[in-house]
C-alpha positions as CSV (number, residue, x, y, z in Angstrom):
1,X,-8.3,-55.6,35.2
2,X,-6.4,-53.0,33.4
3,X,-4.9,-49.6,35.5
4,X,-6.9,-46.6,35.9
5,X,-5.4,-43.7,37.7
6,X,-7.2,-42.4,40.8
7,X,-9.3,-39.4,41.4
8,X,-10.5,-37.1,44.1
9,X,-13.6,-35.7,44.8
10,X,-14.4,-33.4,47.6
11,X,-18.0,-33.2,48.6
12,X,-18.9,-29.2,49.0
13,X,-22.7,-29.7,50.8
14,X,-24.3,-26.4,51.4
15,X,-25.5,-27.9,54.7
16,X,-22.1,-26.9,55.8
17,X,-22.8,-23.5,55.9
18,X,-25.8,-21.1,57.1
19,X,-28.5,-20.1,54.5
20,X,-27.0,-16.7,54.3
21,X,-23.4,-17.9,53.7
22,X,-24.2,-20.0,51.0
23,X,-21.1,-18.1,48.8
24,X,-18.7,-19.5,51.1
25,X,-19.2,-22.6,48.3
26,X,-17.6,-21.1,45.7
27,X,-14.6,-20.7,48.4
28,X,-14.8,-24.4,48.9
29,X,-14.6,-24.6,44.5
30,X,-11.4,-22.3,44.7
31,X,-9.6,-24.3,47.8
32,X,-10.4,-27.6,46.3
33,X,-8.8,-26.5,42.7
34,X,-5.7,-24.9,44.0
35,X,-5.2,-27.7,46.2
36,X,-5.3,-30.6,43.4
37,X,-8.2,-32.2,43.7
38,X,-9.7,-33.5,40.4
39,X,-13.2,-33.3,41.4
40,X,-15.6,-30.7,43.1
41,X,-19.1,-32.2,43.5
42,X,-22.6,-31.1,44.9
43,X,-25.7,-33.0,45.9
44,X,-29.3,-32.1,45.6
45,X,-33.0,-32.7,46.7
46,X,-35.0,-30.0,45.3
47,X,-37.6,-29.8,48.1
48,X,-38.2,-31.8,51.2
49,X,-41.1,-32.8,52.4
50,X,-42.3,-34.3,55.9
51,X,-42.1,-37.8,55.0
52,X,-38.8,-37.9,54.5
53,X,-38.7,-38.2,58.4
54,X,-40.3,-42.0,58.1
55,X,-38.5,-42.4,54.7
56,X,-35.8,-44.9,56.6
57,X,-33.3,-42.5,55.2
58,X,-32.3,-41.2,58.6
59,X,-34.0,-37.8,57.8
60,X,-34.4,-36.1,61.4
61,X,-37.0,-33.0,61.5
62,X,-34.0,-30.2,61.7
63,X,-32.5,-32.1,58.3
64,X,-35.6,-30.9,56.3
65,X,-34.3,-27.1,56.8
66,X,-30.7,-28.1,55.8
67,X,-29.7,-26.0,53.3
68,X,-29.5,-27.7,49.2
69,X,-28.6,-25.4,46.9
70,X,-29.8,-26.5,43.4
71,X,-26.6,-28.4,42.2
72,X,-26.2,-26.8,38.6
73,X,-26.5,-23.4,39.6
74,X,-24.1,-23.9,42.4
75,X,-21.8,-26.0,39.4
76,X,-22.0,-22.7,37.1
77,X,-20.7,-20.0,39.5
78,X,-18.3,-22.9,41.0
79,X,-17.4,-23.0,36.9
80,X,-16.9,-19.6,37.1
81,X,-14.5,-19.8,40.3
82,X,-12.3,-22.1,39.1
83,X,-9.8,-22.8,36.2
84,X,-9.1,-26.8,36.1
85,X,-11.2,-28.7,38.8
86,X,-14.0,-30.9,37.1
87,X,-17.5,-30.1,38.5
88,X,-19.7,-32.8,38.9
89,X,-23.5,-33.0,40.2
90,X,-23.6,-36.1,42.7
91,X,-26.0,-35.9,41.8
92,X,-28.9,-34.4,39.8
93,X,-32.1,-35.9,40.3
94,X,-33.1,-36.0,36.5
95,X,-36.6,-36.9,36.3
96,X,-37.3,-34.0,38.0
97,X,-36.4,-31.6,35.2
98,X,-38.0,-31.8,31.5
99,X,-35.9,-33.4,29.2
100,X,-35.1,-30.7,27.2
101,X,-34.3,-28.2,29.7
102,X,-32.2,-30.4,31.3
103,X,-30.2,-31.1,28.0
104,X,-29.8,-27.3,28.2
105,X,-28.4,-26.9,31.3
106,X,-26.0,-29.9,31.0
107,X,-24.3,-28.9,27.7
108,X,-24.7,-24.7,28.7
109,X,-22.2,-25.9,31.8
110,X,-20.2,-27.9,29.4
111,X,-19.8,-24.8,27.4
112,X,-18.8,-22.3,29.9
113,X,-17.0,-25.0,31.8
114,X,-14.8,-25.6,29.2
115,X,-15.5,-29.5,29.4
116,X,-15.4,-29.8,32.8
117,X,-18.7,-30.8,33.7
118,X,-19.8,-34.0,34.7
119,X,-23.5,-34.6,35.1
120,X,-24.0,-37.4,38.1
121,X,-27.9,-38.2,37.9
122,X,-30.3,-40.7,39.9
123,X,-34.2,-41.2,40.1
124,X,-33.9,-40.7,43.6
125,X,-36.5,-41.6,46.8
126,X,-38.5,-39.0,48.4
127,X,-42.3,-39.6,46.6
128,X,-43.0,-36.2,48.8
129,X,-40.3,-34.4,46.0
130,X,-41.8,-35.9,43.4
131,X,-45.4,-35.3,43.6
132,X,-44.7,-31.5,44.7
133,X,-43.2,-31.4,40.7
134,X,-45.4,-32.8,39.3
135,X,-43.9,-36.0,37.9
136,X,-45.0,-39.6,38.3
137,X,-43.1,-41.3,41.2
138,X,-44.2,-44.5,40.1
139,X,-42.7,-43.7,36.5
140,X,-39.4,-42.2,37.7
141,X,-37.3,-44.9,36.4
142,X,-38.4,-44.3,32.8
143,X,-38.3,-40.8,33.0
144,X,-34.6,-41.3,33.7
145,X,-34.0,-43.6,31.2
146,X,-36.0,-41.2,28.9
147,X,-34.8,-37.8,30.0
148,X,-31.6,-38.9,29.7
149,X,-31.9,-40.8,26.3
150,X,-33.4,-37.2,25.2
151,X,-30.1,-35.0,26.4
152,X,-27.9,-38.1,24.4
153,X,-30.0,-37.2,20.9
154,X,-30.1,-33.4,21.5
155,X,-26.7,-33.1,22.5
156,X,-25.6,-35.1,19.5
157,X,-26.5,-32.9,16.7
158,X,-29.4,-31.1,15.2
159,X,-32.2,-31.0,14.2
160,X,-33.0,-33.2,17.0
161,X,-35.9,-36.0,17.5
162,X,-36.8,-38.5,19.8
163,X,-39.4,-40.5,21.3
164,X,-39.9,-42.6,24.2
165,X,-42.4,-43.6,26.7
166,X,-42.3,-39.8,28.2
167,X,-40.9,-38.0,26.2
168,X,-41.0,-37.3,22.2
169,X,-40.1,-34.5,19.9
170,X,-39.0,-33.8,16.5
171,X,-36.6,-31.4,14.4
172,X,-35.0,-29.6,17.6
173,X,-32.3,-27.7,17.9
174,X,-30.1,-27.8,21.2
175,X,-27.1,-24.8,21.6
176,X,-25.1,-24.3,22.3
177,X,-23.9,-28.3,22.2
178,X,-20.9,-30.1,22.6
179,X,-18.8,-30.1,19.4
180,X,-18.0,-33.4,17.0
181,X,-16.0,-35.6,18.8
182,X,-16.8,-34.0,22.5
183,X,-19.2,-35.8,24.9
184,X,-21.0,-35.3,28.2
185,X,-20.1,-37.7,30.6
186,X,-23.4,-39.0,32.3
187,X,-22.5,-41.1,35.6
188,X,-25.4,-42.7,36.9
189,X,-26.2,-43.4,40.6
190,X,-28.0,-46.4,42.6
191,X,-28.6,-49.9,42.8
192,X,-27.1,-52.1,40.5
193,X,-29.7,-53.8,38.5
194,X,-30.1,-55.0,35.2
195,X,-31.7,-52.1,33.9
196,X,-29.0,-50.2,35.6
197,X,-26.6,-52.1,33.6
198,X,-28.4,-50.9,30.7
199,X,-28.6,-47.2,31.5
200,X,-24.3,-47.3,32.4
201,X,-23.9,-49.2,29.1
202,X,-25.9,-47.4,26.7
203,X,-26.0,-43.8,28.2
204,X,-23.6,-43.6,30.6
205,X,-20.1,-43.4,31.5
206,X,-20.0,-44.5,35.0
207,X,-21.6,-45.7,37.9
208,X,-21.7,-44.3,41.4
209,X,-23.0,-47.4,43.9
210,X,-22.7,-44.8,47.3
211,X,-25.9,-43.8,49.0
212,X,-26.5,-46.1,51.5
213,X,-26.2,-49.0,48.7
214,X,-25.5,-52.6,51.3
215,X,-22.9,-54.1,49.4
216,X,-19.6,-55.0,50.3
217,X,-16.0,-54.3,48.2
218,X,-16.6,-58.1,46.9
219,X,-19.9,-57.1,45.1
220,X,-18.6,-54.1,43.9
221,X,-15.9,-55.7,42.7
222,X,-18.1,-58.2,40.9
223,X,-20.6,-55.5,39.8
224,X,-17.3,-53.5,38.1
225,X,-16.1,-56.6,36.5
226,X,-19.9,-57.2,34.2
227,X,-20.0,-53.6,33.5
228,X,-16.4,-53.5,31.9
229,X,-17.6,-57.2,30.3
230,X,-20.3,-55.3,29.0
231,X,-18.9,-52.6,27.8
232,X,-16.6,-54.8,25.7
233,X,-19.5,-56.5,24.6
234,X,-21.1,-53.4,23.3
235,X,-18.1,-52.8,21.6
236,X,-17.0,-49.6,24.0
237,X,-13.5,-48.9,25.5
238,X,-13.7,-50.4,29.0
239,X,-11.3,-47.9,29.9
240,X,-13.5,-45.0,29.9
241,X,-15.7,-46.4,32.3
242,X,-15.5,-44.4,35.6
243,X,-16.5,-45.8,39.3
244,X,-17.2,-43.1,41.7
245,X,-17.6,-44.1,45.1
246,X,-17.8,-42.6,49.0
247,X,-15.3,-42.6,51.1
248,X,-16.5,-43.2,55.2
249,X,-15.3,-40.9,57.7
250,X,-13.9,-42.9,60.3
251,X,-13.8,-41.2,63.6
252,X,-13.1,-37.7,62.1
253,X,-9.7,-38.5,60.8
254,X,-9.0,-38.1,57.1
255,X,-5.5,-40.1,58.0
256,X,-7.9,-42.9,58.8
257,X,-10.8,-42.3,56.6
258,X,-8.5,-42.6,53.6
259,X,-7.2,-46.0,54.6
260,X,-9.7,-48.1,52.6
261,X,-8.3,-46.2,49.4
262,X,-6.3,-49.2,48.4
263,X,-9.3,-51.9,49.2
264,X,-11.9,-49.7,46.9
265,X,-9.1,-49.4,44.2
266,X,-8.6,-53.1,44.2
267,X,-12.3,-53.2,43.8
268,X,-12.5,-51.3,40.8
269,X,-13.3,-47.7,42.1
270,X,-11.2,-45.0,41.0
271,X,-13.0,-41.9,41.8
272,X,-13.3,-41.4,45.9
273,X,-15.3,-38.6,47.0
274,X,-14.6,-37.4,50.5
275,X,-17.7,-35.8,52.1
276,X,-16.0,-32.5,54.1
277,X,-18.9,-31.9,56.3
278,X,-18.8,-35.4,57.5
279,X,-14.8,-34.5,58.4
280,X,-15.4,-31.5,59.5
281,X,-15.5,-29.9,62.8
282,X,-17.2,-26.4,62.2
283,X,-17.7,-24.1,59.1
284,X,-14.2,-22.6,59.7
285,X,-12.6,-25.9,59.6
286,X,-13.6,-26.8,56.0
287,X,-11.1,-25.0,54.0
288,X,-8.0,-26.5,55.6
289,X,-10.0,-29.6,55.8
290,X,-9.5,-29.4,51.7
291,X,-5.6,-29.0,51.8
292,X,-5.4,-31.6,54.0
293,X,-7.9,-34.0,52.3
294,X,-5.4,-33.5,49.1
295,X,-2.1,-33.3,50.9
296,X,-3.2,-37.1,52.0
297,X,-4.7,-38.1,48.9
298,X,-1.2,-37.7,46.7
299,X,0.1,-41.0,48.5
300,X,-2.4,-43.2,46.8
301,X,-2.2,-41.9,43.5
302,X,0.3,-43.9,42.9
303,X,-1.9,-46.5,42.6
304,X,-4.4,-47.8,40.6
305,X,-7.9,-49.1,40.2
């Protein structure tokens, strides 16, 4: 397998901070760019609902009131507070947005941005979310696959059309866009399936197997491996492909935490987020949490996925 350099992400959760001190993100967004890090990233569930606690997920009642901030607001002012960083939603839940607005919002960030967005997107678990929104759990695969699909034709030029399963439209116009020649990079979350495969191949860009996903560095490894097979086979620069994975916190220590770099790299990944609220200690502690996360990170860039 062919080098790729590796990248950092830090993990800015708004759980790690009181509703009403929320801005203190956009601190986290300036740290994390000053400090080196490649990658600022923010997670979502739009609501939570009480089922969540017997979802298996490990939801406990006082996790239902944590706060979420919606992830591409939050990336726009974190846009806006930095100059270099790359801002990525890990991840959006698509099918919970219409097609078209999301295409909005995802090339709108692009734009102000300057190319720095990177749109992470799932279908998710929580039925609860879902049926609040109005959208068909049962359906939410093809939504994605749909939604999606929809923000690759409206992005690409105008006047727009496309039709699917869920959604359909003709003679739109999408702006602003990315220019000729510019794309946004869709990295798509979850199990790795064959219709997974599918979505990475023909949509995506790259594939993010954290959340609780059982599978061990071998089968990532493995599951890296077909993808880059088949993006060759589709006739795509394996290259581009990007593998964005979680790093565990071991016992607190970022030192330690940071150790199993070189095993994912060897598998294939070459993206690490590191979640700071995991790390730590209290609100306060976050901010030299991110010097130290990319002080540490600098040894293994000298290697390679």
């Amino acid at each position: 397998m062919p080098p790729r350099p590796l990248r950092l992400s830090l993990t800015a959760e708004g759980a790690m901070y009181a509703p009403n001190e929320q801005y203190r993100l956009l601190d986290v967004a300036r740290a994390a760019d000053q400090a080196g890090a490649d990658f600022v990233d923010v997670t979502e569930h739009v609501l939570m609902g009480v089922n969540a606690l017997h979802s298996g997920q490990g939801w406990e009642p006082h996790h239902l009131e944590q706060p979420q901030p919606e992830p591409l607001t939050t990336l726009a002012a974190m846009a806006g507070a930095t100059q270099r960083i790359q801002i990525l939603s890990a991840i959006v839940i698509a099918p919970l947005r219409p097609a078209g607005l999301l295409a909005k919002t995802g090339a709108t960030l692009h734009a102000i941005s300057g190319g720095r967005f990177v749109m992470g997107v799932t279908a998710s678990w929580q039925k609860d979310e879902y049926d609040a929104l109005g959208v068909p759990f049962e359906q939410r695969g093809q939504v994605l696959d749909d939604n999606i699909g929809a923000c690759r034709a409206l992005w690409d030029g105008a006047p727009a059309s496309f039709h699917s399963p869920t959604v359909n439209f003709d003679g739109m116009f999408c702006s602003p866009r990315p220019a000729p020649g510019e794309r946004i990079r869709v990295w798509f979350g979850g199990k790795f399936t064959p219709r997974q495969i599918r979505r990475v191949v023909t949509l995506g860009d790259g594939w993010m197997p954290y959340g609780g996903l059982r599978m061990t560095l071998e089968q990532k490894a493995a599951a890296v491996n077909t993808l880059r097979d088949r993006f060759v086979a589709a006739g795509r620069d394996p290259e581009t492909l990007d593998i964005c994975d979680g790093v565990r916190a071991v016992d607190g220590s970022v030192a330690r935490s940071l150790e199993e770099v070189p095993a994912m790299a060897g598998a294939g990944i070459n993206v690490f987020r590191v979640h700071l609220r995991q790390l730590a200690p209290s609100p306060d502690d976050v901010l030299p949490l991110v010097d130290e996360v990319s002080r540490r990170f600098e040894e293994y860039r000298a290697l390679r996925a």
